[in-house]
C-alpha positions in Angstrom: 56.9 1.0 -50.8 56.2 4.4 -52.3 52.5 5.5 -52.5 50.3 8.3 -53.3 47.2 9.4 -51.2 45.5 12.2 -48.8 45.6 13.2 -45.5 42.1 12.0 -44.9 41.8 13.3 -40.9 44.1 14.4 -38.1 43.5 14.0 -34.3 45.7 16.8 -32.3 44.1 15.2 -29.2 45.2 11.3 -29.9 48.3 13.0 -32.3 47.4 10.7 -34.9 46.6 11.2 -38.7 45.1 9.4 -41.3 46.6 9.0 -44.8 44.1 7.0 -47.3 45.7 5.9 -51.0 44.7 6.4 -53.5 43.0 2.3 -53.4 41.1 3.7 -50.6 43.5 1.9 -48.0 43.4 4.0 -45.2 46.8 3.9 -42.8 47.3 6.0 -39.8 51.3 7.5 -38.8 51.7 9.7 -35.8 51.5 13.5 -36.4 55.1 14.4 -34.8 56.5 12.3 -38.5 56.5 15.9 -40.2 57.7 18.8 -39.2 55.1 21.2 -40.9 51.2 21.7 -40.6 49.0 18.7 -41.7 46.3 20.3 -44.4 42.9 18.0 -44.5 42.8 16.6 -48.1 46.7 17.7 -49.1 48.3 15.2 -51.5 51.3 13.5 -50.6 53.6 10.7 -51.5 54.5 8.3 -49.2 56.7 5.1 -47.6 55.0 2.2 -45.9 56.7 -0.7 -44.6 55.0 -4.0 -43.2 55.4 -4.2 -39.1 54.2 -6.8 -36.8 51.5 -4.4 -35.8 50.7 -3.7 -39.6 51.7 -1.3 -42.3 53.7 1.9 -40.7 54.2 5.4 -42.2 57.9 6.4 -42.1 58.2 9.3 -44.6 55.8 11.7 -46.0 56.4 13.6 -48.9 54.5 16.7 -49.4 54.0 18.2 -52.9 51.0 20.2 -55.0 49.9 20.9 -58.7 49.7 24.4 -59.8 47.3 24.9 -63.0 50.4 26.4 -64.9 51.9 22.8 -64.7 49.1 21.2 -66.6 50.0 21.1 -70.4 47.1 21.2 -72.3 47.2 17.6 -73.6 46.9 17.2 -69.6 50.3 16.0 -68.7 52.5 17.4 -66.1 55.0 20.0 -67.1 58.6 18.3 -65.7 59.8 20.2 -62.6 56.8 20.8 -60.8 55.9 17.7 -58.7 
């Protein structure tokens, strides 16, 4: 199941993040799932799939908004996301 949400903390020590939605669900995924640097607070879409242990990360999706893509009836110009 896709999702959207924010890296909401990362642990280097425990090398665990936290993602929270954007329902305020938060779900943690080990840091070594991406291959670039974690930014606090970055926006990303995401997959989730139920486990025994409870909902697991297995993709992350990492994407941003620059102000030129913002039409000014604010909706996204296509090709930016």
């Amino acid at each position: 199941m896709l999702r959207l949400g924010k890296i909401t903390s990362i642990n280097h020590d425990t090398g665990e993040a936290t993602i929270t939605d954007i329902n305020d669900q938060e779900i943690d995924f080990p840091i070594n799932l991406v291959s670039s640097q974690l930014i606090l607070l970055q926006s990303i879409w995401f997959d989730i799939y139920l486990t025994p242990r409870g909902l697991e990360v297995y993709s992350i999706t990492f994407f941003s908004i620059s102000r030129q893509a913002i039409k000014s009836d604010h909706s996204i110009a296509s090709g930016f996301l």
